[in-house]
DRENTORKOL-3810 file (N, C-alpha, C; in nm, 4 decimals):
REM DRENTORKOL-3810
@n.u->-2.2956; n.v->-8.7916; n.w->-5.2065; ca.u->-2.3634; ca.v->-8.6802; ca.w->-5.2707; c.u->-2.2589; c.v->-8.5947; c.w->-5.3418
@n.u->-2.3187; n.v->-8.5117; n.w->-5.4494; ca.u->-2.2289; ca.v->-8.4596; ca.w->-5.5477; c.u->-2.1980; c.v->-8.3218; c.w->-5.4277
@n.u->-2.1257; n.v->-8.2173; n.w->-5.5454; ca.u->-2.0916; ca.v->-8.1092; ca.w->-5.5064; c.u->-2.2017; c.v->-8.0165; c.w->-5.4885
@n.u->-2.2222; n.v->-7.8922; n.w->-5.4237; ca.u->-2.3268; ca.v->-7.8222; ca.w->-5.3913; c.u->-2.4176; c.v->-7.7994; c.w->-5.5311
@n.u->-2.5096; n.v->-7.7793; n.w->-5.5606; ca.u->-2.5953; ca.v->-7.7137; ca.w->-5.6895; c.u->-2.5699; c.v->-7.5927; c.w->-5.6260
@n.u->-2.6020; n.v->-7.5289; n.w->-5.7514; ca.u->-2.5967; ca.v->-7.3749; ca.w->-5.7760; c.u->-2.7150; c.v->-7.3216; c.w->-5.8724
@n.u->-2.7881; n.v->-7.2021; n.w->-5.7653; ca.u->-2.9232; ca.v->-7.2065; ca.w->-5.7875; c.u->-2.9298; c.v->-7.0232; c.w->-5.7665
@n.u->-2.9210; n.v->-6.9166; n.w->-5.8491; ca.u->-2.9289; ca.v->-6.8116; ca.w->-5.7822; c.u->-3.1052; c.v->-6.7553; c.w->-5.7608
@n.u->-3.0972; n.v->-6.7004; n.w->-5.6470; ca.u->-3.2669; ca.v->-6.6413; ca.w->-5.5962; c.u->-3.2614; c.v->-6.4971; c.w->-5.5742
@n.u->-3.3816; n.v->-6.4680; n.w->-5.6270; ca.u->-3.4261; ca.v->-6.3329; ca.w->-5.6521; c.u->-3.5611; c.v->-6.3002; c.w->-5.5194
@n.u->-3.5360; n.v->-6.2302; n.w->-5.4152; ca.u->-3.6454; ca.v->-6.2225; ca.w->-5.3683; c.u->-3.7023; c.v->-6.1222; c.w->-5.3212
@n.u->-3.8546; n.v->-6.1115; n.w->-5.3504; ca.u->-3.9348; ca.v->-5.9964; ca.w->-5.3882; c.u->-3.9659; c.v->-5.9456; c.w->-5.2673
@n.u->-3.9396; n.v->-5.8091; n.w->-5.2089; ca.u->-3.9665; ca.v->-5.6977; ca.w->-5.1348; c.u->-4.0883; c.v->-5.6664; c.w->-5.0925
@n.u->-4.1674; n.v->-5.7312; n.w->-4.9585; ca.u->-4.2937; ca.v->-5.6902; ca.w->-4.9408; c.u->-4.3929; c.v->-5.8181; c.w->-4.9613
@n.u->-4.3113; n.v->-5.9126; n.w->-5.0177; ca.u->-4.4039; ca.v->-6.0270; ca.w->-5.0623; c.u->-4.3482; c.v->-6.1367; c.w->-5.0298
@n.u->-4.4529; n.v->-6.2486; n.w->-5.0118; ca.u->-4.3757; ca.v->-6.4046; ca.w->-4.9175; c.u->-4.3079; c.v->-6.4831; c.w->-5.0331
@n.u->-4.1666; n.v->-6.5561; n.w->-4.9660; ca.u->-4.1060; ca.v->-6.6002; ca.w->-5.0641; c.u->-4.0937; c.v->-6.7368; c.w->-5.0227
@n.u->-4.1543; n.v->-6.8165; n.w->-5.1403; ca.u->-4.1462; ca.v->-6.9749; ca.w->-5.1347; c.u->-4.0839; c.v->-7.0514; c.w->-5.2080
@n.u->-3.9992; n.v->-7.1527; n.w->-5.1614; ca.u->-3.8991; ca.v->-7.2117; ca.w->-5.3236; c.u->-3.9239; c.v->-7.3700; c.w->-5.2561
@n.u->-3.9868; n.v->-7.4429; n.w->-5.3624; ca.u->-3.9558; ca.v->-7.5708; ca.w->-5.3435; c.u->-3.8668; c.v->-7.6487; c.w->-5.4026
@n.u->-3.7813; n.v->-7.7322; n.w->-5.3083; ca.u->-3.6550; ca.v->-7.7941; ca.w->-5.3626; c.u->-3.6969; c.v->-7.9667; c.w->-5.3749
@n.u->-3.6036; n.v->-8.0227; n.w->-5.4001; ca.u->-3.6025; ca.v->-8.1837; ca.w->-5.4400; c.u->-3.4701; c.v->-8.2088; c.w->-5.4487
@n.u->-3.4053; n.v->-8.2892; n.w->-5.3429; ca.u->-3.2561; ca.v->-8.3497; ca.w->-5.3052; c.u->-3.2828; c.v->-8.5255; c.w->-5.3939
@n.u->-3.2084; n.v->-8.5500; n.w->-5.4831; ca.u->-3.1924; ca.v->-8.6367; ca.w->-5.5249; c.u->-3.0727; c.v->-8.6955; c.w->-5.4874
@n.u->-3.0733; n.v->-8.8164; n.w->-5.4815; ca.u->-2.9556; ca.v->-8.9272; ca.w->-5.4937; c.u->-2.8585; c.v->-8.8737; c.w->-5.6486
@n.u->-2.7565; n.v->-8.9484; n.w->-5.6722; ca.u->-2.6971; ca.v->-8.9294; ca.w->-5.7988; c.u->-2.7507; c.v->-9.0734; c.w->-5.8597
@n.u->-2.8220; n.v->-9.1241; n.w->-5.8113; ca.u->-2.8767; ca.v->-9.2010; ca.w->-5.9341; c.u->-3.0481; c.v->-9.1154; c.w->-6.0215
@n.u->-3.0798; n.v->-9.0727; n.w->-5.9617; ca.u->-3.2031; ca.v->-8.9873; ca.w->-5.9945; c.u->-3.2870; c.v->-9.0053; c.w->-5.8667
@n.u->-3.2606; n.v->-9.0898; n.w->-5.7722; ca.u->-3.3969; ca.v->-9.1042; ca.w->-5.7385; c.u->-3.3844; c.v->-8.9975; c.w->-5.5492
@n.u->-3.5552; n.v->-8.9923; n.w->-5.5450; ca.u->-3.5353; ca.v->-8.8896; ca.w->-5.4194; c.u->-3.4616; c.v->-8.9677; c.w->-5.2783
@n.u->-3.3619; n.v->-8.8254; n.w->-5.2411; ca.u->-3.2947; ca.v->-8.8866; ca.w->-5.1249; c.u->-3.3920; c.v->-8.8942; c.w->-5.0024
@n.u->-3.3940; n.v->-8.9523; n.w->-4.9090; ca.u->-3.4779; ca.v->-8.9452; ca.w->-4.8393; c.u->-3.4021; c.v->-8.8587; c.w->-4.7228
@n.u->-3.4782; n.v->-8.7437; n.w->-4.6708; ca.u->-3.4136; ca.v->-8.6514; ca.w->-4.5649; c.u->-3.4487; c.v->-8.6303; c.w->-4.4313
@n.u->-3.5745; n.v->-8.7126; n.w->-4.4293; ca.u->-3.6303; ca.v->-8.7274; ca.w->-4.2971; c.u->-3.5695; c.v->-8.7139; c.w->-4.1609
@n.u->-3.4109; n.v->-8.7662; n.w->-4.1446; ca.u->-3.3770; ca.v->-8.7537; ca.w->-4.0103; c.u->-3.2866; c.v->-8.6306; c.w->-4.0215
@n.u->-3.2746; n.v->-8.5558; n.w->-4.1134; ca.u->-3.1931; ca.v->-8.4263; ca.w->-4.1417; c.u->-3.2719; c.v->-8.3066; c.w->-4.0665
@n.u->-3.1709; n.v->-8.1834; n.w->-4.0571; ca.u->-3.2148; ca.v->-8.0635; ca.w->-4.0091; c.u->-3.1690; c.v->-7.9700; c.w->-4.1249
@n.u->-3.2201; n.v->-7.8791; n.w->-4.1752; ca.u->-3.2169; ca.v->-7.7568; ca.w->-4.3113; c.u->-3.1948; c.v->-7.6464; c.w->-4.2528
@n.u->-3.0835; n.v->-7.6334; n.w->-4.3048; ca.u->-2.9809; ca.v->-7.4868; ca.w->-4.1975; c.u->-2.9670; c.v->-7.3679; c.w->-4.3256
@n.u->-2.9992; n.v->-7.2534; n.w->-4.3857; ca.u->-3.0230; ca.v->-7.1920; ca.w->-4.4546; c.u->-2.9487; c.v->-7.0197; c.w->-4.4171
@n.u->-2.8107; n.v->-6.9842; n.w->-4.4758; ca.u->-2.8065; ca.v->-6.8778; ca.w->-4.4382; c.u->-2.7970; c.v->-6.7574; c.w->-4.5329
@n.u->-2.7952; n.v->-6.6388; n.w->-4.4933; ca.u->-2.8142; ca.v->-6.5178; ca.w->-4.6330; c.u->-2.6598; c.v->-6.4431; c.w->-4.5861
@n.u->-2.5839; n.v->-6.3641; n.w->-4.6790; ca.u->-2.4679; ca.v->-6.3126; ca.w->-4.6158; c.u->-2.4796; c.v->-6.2089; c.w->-4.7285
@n.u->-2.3861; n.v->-6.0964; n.w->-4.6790; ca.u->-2.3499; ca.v->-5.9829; ca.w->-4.7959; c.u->-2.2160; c.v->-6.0475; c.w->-4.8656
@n.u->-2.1548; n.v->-6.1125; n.w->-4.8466; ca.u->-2.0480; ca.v->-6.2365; ca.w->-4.9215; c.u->-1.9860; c.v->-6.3464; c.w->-4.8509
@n.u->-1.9196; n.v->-6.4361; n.w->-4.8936; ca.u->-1.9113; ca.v->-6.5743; ca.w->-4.8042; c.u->-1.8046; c.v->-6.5394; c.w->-4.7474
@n.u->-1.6931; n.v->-6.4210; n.w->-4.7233; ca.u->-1.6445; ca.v->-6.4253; ca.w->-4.6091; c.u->-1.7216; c.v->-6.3654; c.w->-4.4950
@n.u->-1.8214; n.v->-6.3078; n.w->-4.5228; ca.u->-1.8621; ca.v->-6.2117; ca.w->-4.3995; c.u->-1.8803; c.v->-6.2770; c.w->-4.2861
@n.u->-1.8666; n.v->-6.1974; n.w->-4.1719; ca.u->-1.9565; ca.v->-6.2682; ca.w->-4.0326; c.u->-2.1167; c.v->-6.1941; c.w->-4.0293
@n.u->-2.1311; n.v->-6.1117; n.w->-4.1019; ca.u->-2.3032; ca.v->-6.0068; ca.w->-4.0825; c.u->-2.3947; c.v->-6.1610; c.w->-4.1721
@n.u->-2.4685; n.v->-6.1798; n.w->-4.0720; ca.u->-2.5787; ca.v->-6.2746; ca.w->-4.1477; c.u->-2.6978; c.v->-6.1600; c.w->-4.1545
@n.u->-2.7799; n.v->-6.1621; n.w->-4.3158; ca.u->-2.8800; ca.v->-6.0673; ca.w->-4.3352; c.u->-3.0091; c.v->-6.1582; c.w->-4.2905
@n.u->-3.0259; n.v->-6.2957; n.w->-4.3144; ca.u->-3.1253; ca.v->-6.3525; ca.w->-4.3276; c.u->-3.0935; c.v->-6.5007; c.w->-4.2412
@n.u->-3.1262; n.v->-6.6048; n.w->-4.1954; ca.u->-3.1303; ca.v->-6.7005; ca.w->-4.1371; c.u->-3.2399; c.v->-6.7924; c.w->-4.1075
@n.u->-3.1990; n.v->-6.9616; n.w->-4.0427; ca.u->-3.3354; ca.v->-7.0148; ca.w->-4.0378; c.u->-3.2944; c.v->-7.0457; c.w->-3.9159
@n.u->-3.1742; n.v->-6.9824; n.w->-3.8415; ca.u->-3.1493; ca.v->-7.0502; ca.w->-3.6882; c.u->-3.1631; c.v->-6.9137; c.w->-3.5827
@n.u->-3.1792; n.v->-6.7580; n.w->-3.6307; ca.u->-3.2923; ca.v->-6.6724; ca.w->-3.5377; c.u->-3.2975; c.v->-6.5323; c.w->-3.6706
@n.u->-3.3475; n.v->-6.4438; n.w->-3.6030; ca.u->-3.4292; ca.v->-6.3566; ca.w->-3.6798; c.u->-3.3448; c.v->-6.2433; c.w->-3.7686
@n.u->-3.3582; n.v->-6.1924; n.w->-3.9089; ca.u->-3.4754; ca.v->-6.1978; ca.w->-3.9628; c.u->-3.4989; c.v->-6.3733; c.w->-3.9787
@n.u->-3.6391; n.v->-6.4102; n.w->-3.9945; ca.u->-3.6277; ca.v->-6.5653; ca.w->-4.0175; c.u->-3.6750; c.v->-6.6150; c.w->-4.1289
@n.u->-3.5879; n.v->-6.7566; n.w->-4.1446; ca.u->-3.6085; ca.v->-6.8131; ca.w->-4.3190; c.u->-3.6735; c.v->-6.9248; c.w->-4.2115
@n.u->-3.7687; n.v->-7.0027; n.w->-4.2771; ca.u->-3.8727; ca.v->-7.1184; ca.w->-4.2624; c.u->-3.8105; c.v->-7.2264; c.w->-4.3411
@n.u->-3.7547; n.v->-7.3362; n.w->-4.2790; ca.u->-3.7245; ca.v->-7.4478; ca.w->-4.4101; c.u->-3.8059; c.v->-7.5612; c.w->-4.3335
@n.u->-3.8873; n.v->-7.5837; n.w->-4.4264; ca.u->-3.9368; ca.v->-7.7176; ca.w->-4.3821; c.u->-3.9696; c.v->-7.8037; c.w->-4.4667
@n.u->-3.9954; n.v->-7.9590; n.w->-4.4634; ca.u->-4.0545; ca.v->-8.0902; ca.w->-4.5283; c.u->-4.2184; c.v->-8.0564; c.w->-4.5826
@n.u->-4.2068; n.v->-8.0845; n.w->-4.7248; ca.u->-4.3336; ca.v->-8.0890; ca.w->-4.7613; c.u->-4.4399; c.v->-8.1731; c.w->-4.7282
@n.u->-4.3510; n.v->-8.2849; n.w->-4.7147; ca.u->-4.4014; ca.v->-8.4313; ca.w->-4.6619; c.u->-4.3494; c.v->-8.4635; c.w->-4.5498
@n.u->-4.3222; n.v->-8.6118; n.w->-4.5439; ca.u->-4.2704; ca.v->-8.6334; ca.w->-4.4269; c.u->-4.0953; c.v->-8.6346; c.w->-4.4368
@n.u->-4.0240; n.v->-8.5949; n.w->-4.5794; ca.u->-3.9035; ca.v->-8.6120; ca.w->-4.6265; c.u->-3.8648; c.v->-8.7452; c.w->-4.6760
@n.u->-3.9633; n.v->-8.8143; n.w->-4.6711; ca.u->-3.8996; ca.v->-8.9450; ca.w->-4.7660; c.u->-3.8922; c.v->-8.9104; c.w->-4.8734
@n.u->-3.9585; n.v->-8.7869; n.w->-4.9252; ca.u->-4.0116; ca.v->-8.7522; ca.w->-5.0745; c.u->-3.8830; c.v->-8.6950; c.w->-5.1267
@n.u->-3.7427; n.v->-8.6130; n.w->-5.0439; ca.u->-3.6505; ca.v->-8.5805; ca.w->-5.0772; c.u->-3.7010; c.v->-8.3831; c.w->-5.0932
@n.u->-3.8203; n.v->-8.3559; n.w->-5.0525; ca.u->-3.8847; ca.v->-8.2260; ca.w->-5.0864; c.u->-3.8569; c.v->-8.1417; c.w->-4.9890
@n.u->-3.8695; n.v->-8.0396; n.w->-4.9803; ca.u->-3.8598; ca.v->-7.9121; ca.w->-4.8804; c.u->-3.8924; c.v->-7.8189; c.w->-4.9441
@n.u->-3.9297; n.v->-7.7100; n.w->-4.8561; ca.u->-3.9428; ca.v->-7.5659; ca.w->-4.9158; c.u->-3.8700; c.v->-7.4889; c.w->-4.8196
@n.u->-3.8268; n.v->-7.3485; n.w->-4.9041; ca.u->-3.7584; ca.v->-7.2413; ca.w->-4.8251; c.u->-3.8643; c.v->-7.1490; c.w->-4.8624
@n.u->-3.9126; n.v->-7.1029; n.w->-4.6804; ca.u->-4.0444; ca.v->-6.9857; ca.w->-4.7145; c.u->-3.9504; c.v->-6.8410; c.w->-4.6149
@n.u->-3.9976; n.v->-6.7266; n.w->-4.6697; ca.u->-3.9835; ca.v->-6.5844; ca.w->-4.6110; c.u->-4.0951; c.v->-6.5415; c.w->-4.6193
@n.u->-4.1635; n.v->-6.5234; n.w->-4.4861; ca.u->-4.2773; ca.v->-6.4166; ca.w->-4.4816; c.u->-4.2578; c.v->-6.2958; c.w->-4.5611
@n.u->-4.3692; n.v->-6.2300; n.w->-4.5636; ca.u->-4.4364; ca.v->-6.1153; ca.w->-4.6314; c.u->-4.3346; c.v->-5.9769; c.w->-4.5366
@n.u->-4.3734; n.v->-5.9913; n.w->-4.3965; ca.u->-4.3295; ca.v->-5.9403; ca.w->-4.3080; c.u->-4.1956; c.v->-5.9089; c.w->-4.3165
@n.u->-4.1600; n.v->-6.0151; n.w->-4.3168; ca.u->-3.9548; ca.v->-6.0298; ca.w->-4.2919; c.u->-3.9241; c.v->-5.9939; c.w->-4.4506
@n.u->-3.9740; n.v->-6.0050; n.w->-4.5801; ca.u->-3.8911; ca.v->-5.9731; ca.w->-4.6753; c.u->-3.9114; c.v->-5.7912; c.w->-4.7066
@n.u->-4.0137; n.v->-5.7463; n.w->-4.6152; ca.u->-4.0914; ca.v->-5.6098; ca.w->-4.6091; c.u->-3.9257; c.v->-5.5263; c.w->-4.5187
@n.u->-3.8932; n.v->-5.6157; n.w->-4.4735; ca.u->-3.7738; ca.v->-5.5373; ca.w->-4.3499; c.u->-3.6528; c.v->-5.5152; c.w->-4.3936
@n.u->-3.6504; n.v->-5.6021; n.w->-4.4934; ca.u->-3.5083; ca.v->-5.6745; ca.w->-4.5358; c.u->-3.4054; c.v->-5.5774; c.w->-4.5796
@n.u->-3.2694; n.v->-5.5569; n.w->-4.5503; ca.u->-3.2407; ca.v->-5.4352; ca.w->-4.5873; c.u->-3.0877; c.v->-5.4191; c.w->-4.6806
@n.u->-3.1251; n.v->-5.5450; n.w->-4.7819; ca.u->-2.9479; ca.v->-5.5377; ca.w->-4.8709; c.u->-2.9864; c.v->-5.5418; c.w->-5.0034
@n.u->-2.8882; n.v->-5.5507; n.w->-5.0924; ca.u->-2.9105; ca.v->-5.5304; ca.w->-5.2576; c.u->-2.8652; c.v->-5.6825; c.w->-5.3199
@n.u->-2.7650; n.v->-5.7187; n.w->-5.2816; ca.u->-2.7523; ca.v->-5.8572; ca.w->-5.3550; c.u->-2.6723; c.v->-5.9004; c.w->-5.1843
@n.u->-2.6212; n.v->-6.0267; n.w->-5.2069; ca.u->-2.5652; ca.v->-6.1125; ca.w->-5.1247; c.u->-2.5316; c.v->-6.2445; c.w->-5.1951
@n.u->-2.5188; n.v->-6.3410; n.w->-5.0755; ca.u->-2.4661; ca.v->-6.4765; ca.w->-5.1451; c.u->-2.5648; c.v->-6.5415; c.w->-5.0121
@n.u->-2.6044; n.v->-6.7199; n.w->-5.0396; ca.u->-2.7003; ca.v->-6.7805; ca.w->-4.9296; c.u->-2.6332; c.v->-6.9242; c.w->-4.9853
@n.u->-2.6533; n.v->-7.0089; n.w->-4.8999; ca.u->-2.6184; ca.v->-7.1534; ca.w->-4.8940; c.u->-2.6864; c.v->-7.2446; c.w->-4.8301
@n.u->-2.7692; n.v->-7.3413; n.w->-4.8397; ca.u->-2.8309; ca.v->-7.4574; ca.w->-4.7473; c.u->-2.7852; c.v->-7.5935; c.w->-4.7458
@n.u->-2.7920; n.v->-7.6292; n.w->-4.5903; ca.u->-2.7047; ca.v->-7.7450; ca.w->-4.5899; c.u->-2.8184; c.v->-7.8325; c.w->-4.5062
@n.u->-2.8156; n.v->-7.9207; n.w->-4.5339; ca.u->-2.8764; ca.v->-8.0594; ca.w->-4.4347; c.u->-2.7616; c.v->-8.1354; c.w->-4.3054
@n.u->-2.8110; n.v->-8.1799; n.w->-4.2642; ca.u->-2.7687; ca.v->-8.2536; ca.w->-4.1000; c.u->-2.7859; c.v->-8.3115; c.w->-4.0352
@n.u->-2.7294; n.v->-8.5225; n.w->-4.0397; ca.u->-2.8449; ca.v->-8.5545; ca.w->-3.9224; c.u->-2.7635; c.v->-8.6077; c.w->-3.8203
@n.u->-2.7130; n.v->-8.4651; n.w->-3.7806; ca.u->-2.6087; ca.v->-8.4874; ca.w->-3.6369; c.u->-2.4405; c.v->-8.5535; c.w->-3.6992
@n.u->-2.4464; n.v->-8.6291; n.w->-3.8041; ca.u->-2.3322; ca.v->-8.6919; ca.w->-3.8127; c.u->-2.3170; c.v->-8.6506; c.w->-3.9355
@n.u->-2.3596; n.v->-8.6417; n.w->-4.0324; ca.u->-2.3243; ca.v->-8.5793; ca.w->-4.1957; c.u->-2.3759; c.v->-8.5162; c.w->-4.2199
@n.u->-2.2735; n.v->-8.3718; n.w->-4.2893; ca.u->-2.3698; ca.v->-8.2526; ca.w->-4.3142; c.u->-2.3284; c.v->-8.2389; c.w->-4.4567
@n.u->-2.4496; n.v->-8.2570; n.w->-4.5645; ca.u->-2.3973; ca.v->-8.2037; ca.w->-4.6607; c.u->-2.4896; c.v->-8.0682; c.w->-4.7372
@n.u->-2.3811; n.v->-7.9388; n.w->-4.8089; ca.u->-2.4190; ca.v->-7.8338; ca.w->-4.8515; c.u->-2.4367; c.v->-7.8822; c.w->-4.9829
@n.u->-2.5884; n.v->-7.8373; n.w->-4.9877; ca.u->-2.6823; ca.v->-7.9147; ca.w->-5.1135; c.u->-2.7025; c.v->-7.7791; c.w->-5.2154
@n.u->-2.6912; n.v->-7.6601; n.w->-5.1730; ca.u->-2.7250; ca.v->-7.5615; ca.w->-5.2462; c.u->-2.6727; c.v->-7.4287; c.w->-5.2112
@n.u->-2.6252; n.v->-7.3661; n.w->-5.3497; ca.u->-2.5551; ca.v->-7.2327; ca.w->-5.3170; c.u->-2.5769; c.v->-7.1273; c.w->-5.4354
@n.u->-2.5428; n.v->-6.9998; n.w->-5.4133; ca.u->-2.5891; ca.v->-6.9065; ca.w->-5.4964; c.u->-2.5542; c.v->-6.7475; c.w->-5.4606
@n.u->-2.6371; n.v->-6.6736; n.w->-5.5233; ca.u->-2.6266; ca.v->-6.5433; ca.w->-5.5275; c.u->-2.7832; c.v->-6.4893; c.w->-5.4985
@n.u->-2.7846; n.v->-6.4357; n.w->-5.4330; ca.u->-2.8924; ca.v->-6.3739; ca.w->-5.4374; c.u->-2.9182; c.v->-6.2146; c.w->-5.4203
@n.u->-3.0504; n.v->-6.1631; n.w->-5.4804; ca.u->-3.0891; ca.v->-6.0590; ca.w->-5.4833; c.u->-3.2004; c.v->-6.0161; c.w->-5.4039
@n.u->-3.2311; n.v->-5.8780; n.w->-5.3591; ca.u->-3.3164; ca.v->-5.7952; ca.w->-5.3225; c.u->-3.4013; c.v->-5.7438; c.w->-5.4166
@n.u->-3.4830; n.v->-5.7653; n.w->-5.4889; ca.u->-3.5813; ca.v->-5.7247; ca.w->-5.5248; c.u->-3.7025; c.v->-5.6092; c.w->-5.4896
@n.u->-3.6629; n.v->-5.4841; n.w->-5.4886; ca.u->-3.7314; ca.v->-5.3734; ca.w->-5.3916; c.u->-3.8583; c.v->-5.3636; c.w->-5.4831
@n.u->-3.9500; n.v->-5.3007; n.w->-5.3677; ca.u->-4.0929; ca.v->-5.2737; ca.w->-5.4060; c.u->-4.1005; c.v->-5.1593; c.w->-5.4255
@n.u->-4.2226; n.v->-5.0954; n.w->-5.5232; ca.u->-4.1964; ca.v->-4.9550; ca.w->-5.5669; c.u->-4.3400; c.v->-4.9027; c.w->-5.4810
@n.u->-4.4512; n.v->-5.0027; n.w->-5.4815; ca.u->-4.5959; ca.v->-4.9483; ca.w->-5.4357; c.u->-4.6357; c.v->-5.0372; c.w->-5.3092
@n.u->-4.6243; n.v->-4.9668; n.w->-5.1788; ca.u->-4.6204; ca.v->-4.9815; ca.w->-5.0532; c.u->-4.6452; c.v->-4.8943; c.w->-4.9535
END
């Protein structure tokens, strides 16, 4: 697998946040991820130790298979709830796959807080 993609996310304050992804092979076609685990973290920058957001305890990110992962699909969901709490302005997030023996970081970025004005 290539080097991480780079994907920056914007996410909206008060409202559920859903992103569907697609892990391809480098030939085009979908990788199959089925025996993998989707580890997803949020930081105020990539040295920090403060995690803002996570999918391994709370606040909590949801990563799961659309299918059964042969399809190479997933989504990253944030409740309504948890992005209502959320409490930073920008950061940096990264997701990696895992199936016990190879882990590779498939996606990285910047991300934003998006605050709500009517609440």
């Amino acid at each position: 697998m290539d080097l991480a993609g780079r994907w920056d996310l914007v996410i909206e304050e008060g409202v559920k946040f859903v992103r569907v992804f697609l892990i391809e092979e480098s030939d085009g076609s979908a990788m199959d991820i089925s025996s993998y685990t989707i580890t997803m973290k949020i930081r105020p920058h990539a040295e920090s130790a403060t995690v803002i957001a996570t999918t391994v305890t709370s606040p909590l990110i949801t990563a799961a298979f659309t299918g059964d992962g042969t399809d190479g699909k997933f989504d990253i969901t944030i409740e309504a709830a948890v992005t209502a709490v959320l409490d930073f302005t920008r950061g940096v997030y990264d997701i990696k796959i895992t199936n016990g023996t190879t882990i590779y970081r498939i996606l990285q970025g910047n991300v934003r807080l998006d605050r709500e004005v009517t609440y």
